[in-house]
C-alpha atoms as one frame of an Amber mdcrd trajectory, in Angstrom:
protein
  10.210 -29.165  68.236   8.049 -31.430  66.097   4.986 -29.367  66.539   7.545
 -26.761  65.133   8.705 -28.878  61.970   4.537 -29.908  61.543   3.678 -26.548
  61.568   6.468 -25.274  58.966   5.273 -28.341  56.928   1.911 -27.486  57.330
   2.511 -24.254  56.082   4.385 -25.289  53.015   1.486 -27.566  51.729  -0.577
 -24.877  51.739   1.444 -22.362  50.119   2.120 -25.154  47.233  -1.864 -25.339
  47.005  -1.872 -21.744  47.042   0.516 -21.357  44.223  -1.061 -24.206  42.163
  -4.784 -22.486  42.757  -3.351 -19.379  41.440  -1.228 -21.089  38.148  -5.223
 -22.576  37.654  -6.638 -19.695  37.753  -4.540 -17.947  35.602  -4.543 -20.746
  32.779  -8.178 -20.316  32.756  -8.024 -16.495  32.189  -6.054 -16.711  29.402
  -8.204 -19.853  27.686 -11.013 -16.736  28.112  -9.241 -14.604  26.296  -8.623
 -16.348  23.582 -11.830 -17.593  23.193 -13.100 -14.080  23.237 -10.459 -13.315
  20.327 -11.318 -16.330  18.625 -15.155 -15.012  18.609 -14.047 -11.815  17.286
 -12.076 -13.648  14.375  -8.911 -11.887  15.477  -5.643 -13.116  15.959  -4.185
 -13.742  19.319  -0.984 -12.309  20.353   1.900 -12.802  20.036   2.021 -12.102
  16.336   4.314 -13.614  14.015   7.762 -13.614  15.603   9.381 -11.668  12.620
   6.784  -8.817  12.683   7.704  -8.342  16.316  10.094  -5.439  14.945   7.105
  -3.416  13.148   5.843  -0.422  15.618   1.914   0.511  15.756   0.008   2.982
  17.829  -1.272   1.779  20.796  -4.761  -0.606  19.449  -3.579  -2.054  16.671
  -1.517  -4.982  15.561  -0.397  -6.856  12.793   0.467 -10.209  11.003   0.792
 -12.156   8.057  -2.383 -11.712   5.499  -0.397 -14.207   2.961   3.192 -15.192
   2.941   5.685 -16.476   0.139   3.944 -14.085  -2.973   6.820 -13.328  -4.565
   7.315  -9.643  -4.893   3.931  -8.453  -4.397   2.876  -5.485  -5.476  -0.421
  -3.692  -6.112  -3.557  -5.181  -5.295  -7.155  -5.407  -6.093  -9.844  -6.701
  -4.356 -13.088  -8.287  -5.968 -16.611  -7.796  -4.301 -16.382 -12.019  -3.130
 -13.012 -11.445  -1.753 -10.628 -12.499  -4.008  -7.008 -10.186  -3.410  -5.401
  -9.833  -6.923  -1.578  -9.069  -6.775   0.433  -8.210  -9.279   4.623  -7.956
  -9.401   7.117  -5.642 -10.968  10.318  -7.534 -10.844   8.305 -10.744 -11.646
   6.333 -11.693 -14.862   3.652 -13.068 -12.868  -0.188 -12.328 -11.364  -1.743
 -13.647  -8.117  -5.034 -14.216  -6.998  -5.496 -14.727  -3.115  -7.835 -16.638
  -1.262  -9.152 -16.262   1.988 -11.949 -19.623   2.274 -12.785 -19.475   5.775
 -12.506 -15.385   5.832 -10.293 -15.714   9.281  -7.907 -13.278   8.102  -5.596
 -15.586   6.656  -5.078 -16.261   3.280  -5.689 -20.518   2.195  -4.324 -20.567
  -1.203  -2.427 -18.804  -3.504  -3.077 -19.508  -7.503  -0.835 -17.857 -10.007
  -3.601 -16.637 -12.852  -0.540 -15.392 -14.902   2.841 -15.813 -16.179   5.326
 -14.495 -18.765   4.020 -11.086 -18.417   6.444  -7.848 -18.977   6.423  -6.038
 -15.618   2.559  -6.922 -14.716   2.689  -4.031 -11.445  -1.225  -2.793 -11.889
  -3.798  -4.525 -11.297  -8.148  -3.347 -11.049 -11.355  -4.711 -11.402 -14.528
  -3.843 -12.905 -17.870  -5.726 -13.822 -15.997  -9.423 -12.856 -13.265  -8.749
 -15.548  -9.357  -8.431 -14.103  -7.364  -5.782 -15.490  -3.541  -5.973 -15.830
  -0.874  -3.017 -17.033   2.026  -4.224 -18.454   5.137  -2.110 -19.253   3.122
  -0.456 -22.824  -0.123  -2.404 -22.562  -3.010  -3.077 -20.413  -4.796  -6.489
 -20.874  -8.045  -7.863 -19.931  -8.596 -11.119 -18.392 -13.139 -11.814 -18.833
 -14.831 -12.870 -15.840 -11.569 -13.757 -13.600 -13.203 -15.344 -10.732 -14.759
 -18.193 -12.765 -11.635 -18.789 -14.540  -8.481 -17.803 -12.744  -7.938 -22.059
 -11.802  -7.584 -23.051 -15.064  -4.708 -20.774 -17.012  -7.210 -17.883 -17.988
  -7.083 -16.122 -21.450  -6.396 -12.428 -21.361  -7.649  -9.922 -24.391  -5.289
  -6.651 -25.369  -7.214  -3.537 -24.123  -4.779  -0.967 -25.529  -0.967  -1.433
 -26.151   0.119   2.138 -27.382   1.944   3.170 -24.629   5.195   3.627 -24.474
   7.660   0.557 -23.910  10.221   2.581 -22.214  11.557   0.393 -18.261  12.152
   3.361 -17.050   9.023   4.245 -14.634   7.115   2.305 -17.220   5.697   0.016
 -14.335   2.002   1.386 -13.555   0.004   1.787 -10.893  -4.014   1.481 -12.696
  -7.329   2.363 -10.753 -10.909   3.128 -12.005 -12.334   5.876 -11.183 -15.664
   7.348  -9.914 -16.295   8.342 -13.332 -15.460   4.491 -14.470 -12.802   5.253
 -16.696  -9.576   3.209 -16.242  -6.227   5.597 -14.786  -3.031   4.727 -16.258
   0.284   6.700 -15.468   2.929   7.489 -18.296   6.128   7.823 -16.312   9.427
  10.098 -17.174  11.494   7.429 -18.996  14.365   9.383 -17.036  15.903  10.793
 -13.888  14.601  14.231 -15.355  13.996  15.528 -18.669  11.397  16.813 -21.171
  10.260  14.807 -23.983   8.963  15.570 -27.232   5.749  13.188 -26.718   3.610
  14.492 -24.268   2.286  11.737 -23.015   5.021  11.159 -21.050   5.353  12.449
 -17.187   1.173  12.147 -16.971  -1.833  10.476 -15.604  -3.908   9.139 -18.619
  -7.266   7.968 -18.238  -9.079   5.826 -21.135 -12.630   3.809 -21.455 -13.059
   0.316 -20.172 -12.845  -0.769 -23.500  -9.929   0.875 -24.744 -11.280   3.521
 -26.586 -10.662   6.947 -26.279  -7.197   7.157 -24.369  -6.520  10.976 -23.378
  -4.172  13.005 -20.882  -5.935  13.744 -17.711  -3.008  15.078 -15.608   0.738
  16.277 -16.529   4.107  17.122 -14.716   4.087  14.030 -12.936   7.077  12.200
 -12.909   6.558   8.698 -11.422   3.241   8.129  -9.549   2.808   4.443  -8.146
  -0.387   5.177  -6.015  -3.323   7.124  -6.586  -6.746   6.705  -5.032 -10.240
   9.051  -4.884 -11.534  10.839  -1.987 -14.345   9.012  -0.935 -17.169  12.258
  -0.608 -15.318  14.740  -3.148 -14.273  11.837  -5.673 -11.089  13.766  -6.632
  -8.246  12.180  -7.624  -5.105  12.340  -4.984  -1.922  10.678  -5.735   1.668
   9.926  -4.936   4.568  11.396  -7.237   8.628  10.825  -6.504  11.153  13.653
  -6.955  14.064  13.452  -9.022  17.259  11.737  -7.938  20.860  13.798  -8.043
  20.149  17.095  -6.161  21.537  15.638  -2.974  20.072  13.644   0.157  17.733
  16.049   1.245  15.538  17.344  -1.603  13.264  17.561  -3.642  10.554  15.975
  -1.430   7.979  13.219  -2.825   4.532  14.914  -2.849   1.110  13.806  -2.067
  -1.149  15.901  -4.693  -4.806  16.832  -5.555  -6.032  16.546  -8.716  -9.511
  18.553  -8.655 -10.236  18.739 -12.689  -8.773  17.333 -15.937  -5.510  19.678
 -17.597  -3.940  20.519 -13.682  -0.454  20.653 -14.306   2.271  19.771 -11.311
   5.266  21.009 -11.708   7.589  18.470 -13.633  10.301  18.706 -15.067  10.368
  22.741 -14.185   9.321  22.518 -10.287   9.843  20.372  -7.643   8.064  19.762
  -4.214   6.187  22.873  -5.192   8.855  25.331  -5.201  12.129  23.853  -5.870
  13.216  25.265  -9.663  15.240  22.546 -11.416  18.696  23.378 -12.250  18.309
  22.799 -15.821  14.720  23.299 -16.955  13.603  25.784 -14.111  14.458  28.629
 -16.272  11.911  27.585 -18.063   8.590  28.081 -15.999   7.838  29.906 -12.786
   6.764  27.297  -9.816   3.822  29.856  -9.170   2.188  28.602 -12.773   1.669
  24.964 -11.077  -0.245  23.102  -8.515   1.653  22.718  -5.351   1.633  19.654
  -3.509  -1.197  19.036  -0.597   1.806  17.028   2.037   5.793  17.085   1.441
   6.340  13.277   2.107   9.934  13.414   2.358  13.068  13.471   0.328  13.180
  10.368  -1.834  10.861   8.196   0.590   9.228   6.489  -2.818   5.660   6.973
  -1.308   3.531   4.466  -3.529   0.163   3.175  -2.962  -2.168   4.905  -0.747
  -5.828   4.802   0.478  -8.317   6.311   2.524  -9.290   4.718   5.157 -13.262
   4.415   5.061 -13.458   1.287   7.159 -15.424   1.355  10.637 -12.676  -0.797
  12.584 -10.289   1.476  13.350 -10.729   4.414  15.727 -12.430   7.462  14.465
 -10.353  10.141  14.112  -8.857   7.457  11.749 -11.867   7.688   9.050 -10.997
   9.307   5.592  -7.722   9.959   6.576  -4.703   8.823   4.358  -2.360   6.078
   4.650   0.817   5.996   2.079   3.157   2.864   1.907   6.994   4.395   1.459
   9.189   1.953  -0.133  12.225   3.683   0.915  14.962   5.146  -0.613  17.756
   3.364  -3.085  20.520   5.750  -2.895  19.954   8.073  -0.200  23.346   8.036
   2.109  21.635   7.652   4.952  17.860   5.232   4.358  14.710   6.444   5.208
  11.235   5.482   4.093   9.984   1.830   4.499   7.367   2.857   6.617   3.376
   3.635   6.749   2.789   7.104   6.911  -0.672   9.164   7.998  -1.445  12.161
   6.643  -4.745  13.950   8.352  -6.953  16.303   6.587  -9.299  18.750   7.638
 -13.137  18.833   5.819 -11.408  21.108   3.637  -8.745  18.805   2.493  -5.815
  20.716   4.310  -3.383  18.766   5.503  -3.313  19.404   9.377  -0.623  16.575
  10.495   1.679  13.894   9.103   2.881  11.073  10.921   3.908   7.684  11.206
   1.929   4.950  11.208   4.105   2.051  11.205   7.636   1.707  11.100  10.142
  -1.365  11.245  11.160  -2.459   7.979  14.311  -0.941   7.938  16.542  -1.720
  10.965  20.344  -0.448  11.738  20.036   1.101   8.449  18.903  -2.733   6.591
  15.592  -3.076   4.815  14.404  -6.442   5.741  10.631  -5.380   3.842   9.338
  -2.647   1.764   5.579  -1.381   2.002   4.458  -0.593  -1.860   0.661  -0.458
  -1.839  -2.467  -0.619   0.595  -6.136  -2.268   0.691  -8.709  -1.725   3.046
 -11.134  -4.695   3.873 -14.569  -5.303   4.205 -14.051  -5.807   7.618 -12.064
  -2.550   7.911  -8.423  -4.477   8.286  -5.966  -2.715   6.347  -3.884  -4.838
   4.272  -0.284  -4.078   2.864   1.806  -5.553   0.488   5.364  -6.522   0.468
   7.846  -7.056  -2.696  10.701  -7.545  -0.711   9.556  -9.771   2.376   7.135
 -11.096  -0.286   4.376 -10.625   1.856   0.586  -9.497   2.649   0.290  -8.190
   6.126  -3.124  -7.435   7.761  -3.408  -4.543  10.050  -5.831  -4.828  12.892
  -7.282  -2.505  15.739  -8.751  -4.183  18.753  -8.845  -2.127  21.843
């Protein structure tokens, strides 16, 4: 009997040792890891806690870029670095600073305040462009200055002052001229000046200011393909025809004087109830992607970075916002659209969903960046956030 009660103790000890040899092991394993991640300047899972909601494809993951920028809105990123943010809702401008370039932002610096609706932001030759509701301004040489209450300069302020869409989206362009949208000051209608309802595109300086694109309604994203250089952008249907149409578009822009359809024709070949009678939707350009009925797709990019997987590269990604009055929500959500060499859309998909939950927006994607590093980063004007996007197999 107590050889019995030695040998059951016996065999205990070693079965603790066992277990503590394997909790060792184990530990170690894991310290690998994350020194492995740590080498590849990537953040270790878990992610953030509240982002534990957002759904990826297999690969890829995300987290906080910057928190706490309050309604952030389209960005703009400078050649050091530097993310430049501005806000709709808000008066102000952000500049973003990554020091240590680990994928997490040190410091943010408000640049600007008092501004009327300061959405678009762009860069060119170190000087920071800003659109206002009828104006764009200039601030010189940003980078040196942006700590110590820069200056700005008026670049053009003839546009019109009207709220309605009169927040802009502003890019330059291939051809380095600066893009400026003229939204519909209205659900739908047709207005005497024609600037209205169009993509305008004018020099650096200010100077000549001229119509590039017309029947747009309300584009908030528009970006250039990066081989063709032609201009593809967002637009959102009217409101009032019910929950299910028109569609926003995704549309190419191949030359100046393309017309697209508004107020006469919607999602390509919807006729308006009012002003269809008007124009045939065969005399306009139809769309490239329907993007869904009042989804409020805004920025978009191509992706030309070399992190993600291939069949990734100049593809599209769209940040939906998400619908305000739809009875049932949809939107608030990355979408993919794929294109053939051609420029045919072959598939559109999901990319990453989560923001809206039981039918509750808790965030709501409005524009996208892609990094040096091939990260894609997204902004947030309702979680007030910068999210980073990462693959790592």
């Amino acid at each position: 009997m107590k050889y019995l009660n030695r040998l059951v103790a016996f065999s205990f000890v070693m079965m603790s040792f066992g277990t503590a040899c394997s909790s060792e092991t184990e530990t170690k394993t894991e310290n690998e890891q994350a020194e492995s991640t740590a080498k590849n300047d990537e953040p270790s899972e878990p992610v953030d806690e509240s982002l534990s909601k957002i759904k990826l494809p297999d690969g890829f993951k995300i987290d906080y870029y910057a928190k706490d920028v309050e309604n952030a809105r389209s960005m703009a990123l400078s050649p050091s670095g530097v993310l430049f943010v501005g806000t709709r809702s808000n008066d102000k401008v952000f500049a973003i600073v990554d020091k240590d370039k680990d994928g997490k932002a040190d410091e943010t610096i408000t640049i600007a305040s008092g501004l009327n609706s300061p959405n678009g932001v762009a860069l060119k030759d170190g000087d920071l462009y800003v659109a206002e509701i009828s104006r764009i301004i200039k601030f010189p040489d940003i980078e040196q200055n942006m700590r110590n209450n820069p200056k700005y300069e008026v670049v053009y302020d003839k546009y019109p002052s009207d709220t309605h869409h009169g927040w802009k989206y502003i890019a330059f362009g291939p051809d380095g001229k600066l893009y400026v949208p003229v939204g519909a000051p209205c659900n739908v209608c047709k207005e005497e000046n024609p600037v209205y309802s169009t993509i305008t595109r004018l020099n650096a300086d200010g100077t000549n200011m001229e119509i590039f694109a017309e029947g747009v309604r309300n584009t908030v994203g528009f970006t250039w393909h990066p081989t063709t250089k032609e201009l593809w952008f967002t637009d959102n249907g009217r409101d009032m025809l019910g929950d299910n149409i028109p569609n926003d578009e995704l549309n190419l822009a191949t030359k100046k004087g393309q017309h697209f359809g508004f107020p006469y024709c919607h999602e390509g070949e919807i006729p308006d109830p009012e002003f269809g009678k008007n124009r045939a939707c065969s005399e306009f350009v139809k769309p490239v992607q329907k993007l869904g009925p009042h989804v409020a797709a805004l920025g978009l990019k191509f992706y030309n970075g070399d992190m993600f997987p291939e069949q990734y590269k100049n593809q599209l990604l769209i940040a939906q916002h998400g619908s305000w009055n739809r009875s049932e929500p949809i939107g608030y959500r990355l979408m993919q659209v794929e294109l053939d060499g051609k420029g045919n859309a072959t598939n559109y998909k999901t990319f990453a969903e989560g923001w809206l939950q039981d039918g509750k927006a808790w965030g709501r994607p409005v524009d996208v960046m892609v990094m040096p590093d091939g990260a894609l980063l997204v902004s947030d004007d309702t979680n007030n956030a910068i999210y980073r996007i990462i693959y790592n197999e």
